[in-house]
PyMOL Python script that loads the backbone (N, CA, C, O; Angstrom):
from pymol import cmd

cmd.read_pdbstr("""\
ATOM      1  N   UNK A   1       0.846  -1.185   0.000  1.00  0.00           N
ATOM      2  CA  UNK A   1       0.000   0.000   0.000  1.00  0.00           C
ATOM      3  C   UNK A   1       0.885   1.238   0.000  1.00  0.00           C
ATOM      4  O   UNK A   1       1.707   1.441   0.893  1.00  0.00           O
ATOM      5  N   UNK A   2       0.718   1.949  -0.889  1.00  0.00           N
ATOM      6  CA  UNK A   2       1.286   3.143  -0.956  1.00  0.00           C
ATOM      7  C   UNK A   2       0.988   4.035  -0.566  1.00  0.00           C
ATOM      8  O   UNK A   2      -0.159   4.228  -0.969  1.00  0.00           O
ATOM      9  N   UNK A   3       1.456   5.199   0.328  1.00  0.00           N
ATOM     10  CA  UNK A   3       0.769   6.307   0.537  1.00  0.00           C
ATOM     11  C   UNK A   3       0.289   7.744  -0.391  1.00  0.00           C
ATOM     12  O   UNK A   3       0.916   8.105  -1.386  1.00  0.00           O
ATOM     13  N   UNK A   4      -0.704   8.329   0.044  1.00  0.00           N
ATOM     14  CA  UNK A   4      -1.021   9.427  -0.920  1.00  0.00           C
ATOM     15  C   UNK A   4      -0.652  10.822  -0.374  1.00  0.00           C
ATOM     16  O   UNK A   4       0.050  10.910   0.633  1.00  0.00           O
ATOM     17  N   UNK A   5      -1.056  11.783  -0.942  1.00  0.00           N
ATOM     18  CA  UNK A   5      -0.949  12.712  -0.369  1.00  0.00           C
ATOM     19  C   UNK A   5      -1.916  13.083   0.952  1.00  0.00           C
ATOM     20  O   UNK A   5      -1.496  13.874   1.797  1.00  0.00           O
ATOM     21  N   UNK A   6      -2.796  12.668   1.034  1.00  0.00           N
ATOM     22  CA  UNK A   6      -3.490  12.782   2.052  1.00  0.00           C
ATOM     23  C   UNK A   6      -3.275  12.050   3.475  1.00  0.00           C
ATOM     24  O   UNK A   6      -3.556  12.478   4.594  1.00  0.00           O
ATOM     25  N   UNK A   7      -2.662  10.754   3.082  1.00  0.00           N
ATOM     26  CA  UNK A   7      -2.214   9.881   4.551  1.00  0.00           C
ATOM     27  C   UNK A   7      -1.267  10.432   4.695  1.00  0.00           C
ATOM     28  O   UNK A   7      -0.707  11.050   3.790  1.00  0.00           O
ATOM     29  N   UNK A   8      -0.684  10.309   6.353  1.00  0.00           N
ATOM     30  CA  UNK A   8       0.136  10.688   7.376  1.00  0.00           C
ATOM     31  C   UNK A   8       0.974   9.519   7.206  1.00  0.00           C
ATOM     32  O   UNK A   8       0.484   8.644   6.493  1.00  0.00           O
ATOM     33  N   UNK A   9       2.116   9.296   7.691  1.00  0.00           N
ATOM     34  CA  UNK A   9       2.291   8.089   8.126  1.00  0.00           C
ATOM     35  C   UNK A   9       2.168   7.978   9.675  1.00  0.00           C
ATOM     36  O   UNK A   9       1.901   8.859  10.493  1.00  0.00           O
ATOM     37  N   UNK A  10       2.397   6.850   9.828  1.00  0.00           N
ATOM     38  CA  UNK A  10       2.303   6.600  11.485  1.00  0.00           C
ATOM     39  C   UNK A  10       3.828   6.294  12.209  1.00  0.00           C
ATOM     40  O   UNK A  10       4.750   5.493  12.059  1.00  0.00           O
ATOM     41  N   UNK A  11       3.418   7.702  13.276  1.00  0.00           N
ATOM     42  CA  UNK A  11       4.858   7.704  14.069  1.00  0.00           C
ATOM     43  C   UNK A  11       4.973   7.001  15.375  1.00  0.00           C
ATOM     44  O   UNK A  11       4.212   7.477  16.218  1.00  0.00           O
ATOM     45  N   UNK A  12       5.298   6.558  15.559  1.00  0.00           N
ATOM     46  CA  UNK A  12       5.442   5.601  17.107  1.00  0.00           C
ATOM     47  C   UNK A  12       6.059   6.842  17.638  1.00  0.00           C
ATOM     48  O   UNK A  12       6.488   7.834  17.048  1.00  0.00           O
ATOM     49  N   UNK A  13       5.967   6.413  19.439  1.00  0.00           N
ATOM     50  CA  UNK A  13       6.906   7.147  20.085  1.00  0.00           C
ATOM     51  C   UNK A  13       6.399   8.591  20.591  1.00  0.00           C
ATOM     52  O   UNK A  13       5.211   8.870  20.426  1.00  0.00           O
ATOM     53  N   UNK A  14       7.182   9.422  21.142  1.00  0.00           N
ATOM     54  CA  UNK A  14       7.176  10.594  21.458  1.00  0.00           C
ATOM     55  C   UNK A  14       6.432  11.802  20.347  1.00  0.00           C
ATOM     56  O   UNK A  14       7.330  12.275  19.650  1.00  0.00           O
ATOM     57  N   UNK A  15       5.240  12.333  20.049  1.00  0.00           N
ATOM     58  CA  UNK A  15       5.140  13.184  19.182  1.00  0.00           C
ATOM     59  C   UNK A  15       5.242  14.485  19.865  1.00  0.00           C
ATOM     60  O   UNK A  15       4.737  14.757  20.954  1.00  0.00           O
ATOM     61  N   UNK A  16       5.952  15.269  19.111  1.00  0.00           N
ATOM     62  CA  UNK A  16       5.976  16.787  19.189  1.00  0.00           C
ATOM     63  C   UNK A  16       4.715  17.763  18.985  1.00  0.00           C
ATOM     64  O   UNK A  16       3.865  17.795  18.096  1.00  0.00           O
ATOM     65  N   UNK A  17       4.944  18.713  20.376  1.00  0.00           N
ATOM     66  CA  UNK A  17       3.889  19.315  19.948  1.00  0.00           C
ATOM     67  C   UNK A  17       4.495  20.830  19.406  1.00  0.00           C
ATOM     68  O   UNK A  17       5.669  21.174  19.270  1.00  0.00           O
ATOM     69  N   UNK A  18       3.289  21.563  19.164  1.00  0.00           N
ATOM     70  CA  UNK A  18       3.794  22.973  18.325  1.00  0.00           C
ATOM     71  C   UNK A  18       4.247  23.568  19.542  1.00  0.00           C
ATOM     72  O   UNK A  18       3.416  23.600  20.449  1.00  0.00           O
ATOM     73  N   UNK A  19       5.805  24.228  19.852  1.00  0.00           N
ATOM     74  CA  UNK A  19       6.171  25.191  20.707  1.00  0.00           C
ATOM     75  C   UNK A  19       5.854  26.409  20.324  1.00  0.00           C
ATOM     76  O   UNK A  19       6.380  27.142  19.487  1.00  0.00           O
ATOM     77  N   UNK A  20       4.763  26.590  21.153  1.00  0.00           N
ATOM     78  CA  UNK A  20       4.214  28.276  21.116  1.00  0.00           C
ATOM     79  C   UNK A  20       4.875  29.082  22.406  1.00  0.00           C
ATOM     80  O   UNK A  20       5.027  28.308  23.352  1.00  0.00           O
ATOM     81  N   UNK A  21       5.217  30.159  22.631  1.00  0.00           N
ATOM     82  CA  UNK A  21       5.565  30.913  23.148  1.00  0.00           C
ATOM     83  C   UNK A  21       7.644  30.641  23.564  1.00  0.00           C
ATOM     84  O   UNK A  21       8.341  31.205  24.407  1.00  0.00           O
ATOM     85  N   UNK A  22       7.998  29.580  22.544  1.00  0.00           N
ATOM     86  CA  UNK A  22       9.202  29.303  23.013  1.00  0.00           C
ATOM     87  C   UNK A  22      10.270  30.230  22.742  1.00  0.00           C
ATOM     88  O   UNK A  22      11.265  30.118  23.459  1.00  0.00           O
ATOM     89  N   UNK A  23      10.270  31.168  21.808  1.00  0.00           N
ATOM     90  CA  UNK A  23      11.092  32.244  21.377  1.00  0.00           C
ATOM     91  C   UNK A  23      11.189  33.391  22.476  1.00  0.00           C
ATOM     92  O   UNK A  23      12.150  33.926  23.029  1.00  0.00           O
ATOM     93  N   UNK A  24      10.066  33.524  22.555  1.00  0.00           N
ATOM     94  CA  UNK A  24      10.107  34.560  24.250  1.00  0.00           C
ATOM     95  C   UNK A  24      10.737  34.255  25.637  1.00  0.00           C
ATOM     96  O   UNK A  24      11.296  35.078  26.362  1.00  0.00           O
ATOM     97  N   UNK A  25      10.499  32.554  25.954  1.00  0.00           N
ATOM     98  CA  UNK A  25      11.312  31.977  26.860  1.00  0.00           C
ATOM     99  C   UNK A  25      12.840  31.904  26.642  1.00  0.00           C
ATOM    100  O   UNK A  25      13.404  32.105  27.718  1.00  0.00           O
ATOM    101  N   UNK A  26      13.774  31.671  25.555  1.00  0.00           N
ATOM    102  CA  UNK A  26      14.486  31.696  25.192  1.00  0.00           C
ATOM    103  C   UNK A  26      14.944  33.059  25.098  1.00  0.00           C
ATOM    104  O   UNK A  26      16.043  33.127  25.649  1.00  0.00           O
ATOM    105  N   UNK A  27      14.603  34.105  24.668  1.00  0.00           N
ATOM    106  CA  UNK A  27      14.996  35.891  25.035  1.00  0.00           C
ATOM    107  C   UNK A  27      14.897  36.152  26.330  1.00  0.00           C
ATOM    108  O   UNK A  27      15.735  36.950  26.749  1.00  0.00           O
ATOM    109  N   UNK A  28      14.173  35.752  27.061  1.00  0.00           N
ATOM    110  CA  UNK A  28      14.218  36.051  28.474  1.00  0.00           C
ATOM    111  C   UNK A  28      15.351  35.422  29.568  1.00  0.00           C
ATOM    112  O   UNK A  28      15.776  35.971  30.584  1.00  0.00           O
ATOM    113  N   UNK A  29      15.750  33.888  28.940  1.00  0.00           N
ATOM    114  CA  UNK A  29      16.983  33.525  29.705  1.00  0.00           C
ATOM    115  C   UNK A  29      17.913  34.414  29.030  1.00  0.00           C
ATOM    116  O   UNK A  29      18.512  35.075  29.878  1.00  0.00           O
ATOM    117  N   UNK A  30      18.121  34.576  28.353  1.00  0.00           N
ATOM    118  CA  UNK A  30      19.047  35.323  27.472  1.00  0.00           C
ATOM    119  C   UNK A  30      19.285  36.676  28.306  1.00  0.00           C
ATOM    120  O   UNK A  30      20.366  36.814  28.880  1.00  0.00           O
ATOM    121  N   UNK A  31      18.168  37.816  28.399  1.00  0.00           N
ATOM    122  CA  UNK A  31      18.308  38.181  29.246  1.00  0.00           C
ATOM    123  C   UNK A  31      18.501  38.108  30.841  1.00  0.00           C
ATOM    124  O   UNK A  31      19.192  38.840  31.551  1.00  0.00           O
ATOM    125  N   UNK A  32      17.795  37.152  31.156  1.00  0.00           N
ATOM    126  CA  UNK A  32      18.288  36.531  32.906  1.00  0.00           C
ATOM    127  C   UNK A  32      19.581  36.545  32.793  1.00  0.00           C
ATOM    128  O   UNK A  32      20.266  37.262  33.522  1.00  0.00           O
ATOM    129  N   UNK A  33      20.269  35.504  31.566  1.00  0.00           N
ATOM    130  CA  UNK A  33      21.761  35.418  31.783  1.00  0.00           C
ATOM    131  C   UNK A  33      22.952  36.471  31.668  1.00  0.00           C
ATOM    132  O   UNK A  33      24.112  36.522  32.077  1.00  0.00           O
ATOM    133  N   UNK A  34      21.948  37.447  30.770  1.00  0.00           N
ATOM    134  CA  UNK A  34      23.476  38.577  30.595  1.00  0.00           C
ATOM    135  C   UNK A  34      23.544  39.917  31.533  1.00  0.00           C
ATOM    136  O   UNK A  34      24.363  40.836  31.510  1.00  0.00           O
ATOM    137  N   UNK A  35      21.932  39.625  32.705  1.00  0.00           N
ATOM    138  CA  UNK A  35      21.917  40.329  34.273  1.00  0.00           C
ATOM    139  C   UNK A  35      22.879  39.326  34.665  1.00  0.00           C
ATOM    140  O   UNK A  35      24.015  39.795  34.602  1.00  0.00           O
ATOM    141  N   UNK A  36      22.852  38.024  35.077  1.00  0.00           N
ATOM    142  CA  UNK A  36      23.619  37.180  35.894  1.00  0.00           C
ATOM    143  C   UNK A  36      25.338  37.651  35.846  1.00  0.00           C
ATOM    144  O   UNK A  36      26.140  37.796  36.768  1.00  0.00           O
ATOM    145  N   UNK A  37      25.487  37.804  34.427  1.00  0.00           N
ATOM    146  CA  UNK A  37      27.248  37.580  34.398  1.00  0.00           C
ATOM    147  C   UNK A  37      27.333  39.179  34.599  1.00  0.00           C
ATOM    148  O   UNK A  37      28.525  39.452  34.453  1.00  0.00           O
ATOM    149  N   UNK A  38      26.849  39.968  34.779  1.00  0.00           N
ATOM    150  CA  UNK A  38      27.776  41.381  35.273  1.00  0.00           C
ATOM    151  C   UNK A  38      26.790  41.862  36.114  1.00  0.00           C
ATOM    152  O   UNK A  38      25.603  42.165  35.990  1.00  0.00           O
ATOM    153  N   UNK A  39      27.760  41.847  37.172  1.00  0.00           N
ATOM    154  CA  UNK A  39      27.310  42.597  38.371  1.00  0.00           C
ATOM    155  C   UNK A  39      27.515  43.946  38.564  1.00  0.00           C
ATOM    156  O   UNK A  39      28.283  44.501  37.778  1.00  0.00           O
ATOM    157  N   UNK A  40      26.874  44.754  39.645  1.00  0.00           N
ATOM    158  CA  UNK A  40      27.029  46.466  39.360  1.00  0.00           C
ATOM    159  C   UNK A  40      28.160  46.204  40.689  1.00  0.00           C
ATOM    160  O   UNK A  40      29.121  46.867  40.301  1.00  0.00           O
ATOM    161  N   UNK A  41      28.401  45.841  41.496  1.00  0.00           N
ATOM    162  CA  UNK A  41      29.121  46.047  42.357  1.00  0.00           C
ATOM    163  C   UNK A  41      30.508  45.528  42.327  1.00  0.00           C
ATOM    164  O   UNK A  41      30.717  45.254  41.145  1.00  0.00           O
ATOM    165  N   UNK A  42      31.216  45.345  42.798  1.00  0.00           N
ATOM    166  CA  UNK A  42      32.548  44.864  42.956  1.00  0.00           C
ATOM    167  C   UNK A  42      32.101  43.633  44.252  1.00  0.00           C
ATOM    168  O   UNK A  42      31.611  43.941  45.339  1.00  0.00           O
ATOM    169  N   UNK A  43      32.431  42.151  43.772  1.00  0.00           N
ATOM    170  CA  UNK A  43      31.900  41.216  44.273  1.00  0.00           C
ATOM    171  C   UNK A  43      33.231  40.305  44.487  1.00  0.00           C
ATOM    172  O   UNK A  43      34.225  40.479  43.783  1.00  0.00           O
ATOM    173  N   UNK A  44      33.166  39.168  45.672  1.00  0.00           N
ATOM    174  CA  UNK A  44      34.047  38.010  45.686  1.00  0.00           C
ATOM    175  C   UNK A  44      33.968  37.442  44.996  1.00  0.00           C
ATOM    176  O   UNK A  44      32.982  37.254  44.283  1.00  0.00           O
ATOM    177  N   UNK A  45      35.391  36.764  44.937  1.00  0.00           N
ATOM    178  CA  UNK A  45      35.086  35.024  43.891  1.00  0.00           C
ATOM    179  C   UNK A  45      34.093  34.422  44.258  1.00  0.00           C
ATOM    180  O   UNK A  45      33.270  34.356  43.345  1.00  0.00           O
ATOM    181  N   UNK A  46      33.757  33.922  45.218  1.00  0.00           N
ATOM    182  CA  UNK A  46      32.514  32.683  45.198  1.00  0.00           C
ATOM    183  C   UNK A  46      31.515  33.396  44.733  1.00  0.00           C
ATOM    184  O   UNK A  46      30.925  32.885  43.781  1.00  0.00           O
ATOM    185  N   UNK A  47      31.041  34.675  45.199  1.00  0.00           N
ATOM    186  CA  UNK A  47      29.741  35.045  44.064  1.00  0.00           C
ATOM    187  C   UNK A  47      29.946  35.613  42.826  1.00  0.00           C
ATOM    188  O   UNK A  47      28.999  35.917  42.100  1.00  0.00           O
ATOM    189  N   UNK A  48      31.326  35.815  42.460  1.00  0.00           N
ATOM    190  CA  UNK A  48      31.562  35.541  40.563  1.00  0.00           C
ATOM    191  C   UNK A  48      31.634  34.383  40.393  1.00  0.00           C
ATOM    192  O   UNK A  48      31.127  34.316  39.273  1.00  0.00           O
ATOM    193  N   UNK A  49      32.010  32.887  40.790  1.00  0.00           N
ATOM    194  CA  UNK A  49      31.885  32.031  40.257  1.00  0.00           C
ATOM    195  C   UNK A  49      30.060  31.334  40.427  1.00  0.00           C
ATOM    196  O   UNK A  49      29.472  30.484  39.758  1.00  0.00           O
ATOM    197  N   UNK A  50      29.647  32.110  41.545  1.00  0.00           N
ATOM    198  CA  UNK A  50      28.156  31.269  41.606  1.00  0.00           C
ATOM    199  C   UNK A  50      27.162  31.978  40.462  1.00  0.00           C
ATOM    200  O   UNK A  50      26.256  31.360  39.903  1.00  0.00           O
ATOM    201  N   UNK A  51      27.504  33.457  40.197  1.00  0.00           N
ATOM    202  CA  UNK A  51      26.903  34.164  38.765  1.00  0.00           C
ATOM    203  C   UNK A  51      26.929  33.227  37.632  1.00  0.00           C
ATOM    204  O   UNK A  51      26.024  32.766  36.937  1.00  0.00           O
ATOM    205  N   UNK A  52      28.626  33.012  37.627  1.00  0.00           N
ATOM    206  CA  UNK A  52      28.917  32.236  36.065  1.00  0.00           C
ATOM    207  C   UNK A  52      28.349  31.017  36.332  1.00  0.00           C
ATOM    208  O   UNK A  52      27.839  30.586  35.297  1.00  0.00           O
ATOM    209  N   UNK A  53      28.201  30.228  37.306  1.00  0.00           N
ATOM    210  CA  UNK A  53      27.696  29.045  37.278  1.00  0.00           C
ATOM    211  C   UNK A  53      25.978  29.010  36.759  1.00  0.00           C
ATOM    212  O   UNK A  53      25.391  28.207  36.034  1.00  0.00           O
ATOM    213  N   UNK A  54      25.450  30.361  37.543  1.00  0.00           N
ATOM    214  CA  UNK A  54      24.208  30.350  36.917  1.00  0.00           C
ATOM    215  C   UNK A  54      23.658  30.968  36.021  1.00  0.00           C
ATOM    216  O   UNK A  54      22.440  30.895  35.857  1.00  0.00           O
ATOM    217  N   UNK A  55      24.548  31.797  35.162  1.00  0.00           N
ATOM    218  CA  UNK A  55      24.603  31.823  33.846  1.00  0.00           C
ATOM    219  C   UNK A  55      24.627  30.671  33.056  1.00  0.00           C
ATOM    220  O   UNK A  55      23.789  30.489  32.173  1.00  0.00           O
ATOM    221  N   UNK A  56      25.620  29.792  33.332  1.00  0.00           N
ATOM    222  CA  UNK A  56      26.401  28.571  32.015  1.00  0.00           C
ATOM    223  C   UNK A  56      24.548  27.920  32.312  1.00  0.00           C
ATOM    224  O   UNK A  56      23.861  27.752  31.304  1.00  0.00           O
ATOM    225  N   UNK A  57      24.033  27.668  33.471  1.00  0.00           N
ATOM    226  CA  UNK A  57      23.029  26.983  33.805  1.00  0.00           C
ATOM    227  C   UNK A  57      21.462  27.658  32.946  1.00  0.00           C
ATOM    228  O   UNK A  57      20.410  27.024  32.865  1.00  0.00           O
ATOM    229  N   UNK A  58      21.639  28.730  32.520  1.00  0.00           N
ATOM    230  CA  UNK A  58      20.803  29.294  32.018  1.00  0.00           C
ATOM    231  C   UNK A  58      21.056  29.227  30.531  1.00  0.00           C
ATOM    232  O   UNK A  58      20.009  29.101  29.896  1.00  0.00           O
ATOM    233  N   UNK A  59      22.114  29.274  29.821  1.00  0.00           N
ATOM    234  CA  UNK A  59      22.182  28.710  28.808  1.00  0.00           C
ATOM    235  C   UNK A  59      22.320  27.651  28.361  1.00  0.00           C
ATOM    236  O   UNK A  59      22.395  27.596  27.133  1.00  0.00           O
ATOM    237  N   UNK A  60      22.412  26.396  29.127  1.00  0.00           N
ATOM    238  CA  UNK A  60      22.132  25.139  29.078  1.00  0.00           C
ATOM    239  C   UNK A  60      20.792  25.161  28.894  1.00  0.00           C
ATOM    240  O   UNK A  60      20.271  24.536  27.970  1.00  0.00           O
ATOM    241  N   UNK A  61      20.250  25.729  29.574  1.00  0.00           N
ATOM    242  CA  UNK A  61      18.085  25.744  29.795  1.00  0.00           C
ATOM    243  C   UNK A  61      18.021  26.048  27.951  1.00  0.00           C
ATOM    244  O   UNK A  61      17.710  25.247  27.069  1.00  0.00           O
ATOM    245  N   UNK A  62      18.338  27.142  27.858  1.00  0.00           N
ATOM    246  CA  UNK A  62      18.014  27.857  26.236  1.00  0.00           C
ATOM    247  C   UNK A  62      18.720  26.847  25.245  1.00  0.00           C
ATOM    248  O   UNK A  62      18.257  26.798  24.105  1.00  0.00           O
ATOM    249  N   UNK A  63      19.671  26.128  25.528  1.00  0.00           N
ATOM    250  CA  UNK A  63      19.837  25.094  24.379  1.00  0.00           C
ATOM    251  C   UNK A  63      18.569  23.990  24.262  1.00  0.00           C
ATOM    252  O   UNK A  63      17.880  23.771  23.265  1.00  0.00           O
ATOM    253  N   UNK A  64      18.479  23.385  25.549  1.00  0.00           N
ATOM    254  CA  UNK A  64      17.638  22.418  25.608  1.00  0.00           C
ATOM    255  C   UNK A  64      16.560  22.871  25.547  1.00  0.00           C
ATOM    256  O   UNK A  64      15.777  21.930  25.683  1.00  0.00           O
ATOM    257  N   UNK A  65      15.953  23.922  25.400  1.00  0.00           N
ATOM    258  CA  UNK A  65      14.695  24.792  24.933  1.00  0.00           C
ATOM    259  C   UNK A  65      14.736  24.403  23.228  1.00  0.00           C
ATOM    260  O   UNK A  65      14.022  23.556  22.692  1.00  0.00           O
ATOM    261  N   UNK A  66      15.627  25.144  22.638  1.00  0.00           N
ATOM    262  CA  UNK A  66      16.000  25.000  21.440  1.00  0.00           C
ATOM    263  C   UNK A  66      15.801  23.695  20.981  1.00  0.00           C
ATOM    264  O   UNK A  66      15.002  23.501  20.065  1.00  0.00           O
ATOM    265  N   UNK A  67      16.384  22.826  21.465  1.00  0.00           N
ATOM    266  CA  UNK A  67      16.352  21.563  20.932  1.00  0.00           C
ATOM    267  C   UNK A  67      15.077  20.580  20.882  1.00  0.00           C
ATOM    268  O   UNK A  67      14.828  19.637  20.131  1.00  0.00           O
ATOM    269  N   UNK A  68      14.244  21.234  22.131  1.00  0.00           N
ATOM    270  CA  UNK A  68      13.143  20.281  22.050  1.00  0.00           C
ATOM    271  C   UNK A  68      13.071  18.989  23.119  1.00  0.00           C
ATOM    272  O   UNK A  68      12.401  17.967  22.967  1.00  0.00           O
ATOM    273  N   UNK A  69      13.957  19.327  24.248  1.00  0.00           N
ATOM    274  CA  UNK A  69      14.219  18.063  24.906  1.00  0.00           C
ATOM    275  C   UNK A  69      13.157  18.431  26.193  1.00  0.00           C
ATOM    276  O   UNK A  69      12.994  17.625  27.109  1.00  0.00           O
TER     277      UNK A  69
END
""", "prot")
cmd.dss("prot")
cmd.show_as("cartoon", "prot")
cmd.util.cbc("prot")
cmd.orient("prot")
């Protein structure tokens, strides 16, 4: 049986749905992250490294946004 233009085929598994509003979530870490990495004050290492940590952590979020996971 061949398919036509009108049949789908059939997907097993995980289906995707339409990401609506995901471009806005993704600008907004974007912004969260580029408040995170500069601070107005003059700060210690442990809270420059806990910024950058939750920066790298916020662009991890926006990849895996991106990707669909």
């Amino acid at each position: 049986m061949s398919l036509t233009a009108t049949e789908k085929p059939v997907r097993h598994g995980r289906v995707r749905q339409p990401a609506h509003g995901v471009g806005r979530l993704v600008r907004r870490l974007d912004r969260e992250r580029r408040r995170f990495l500069h601070a107005t004050t003059p700060e210690v290492p442990t809270e420059q490294a806990w910024r950058a940590g939750v920066a790298e952590g916020l662009r991890l979020a926006q990849l895996a946004i991106r990707k669909g996971v």
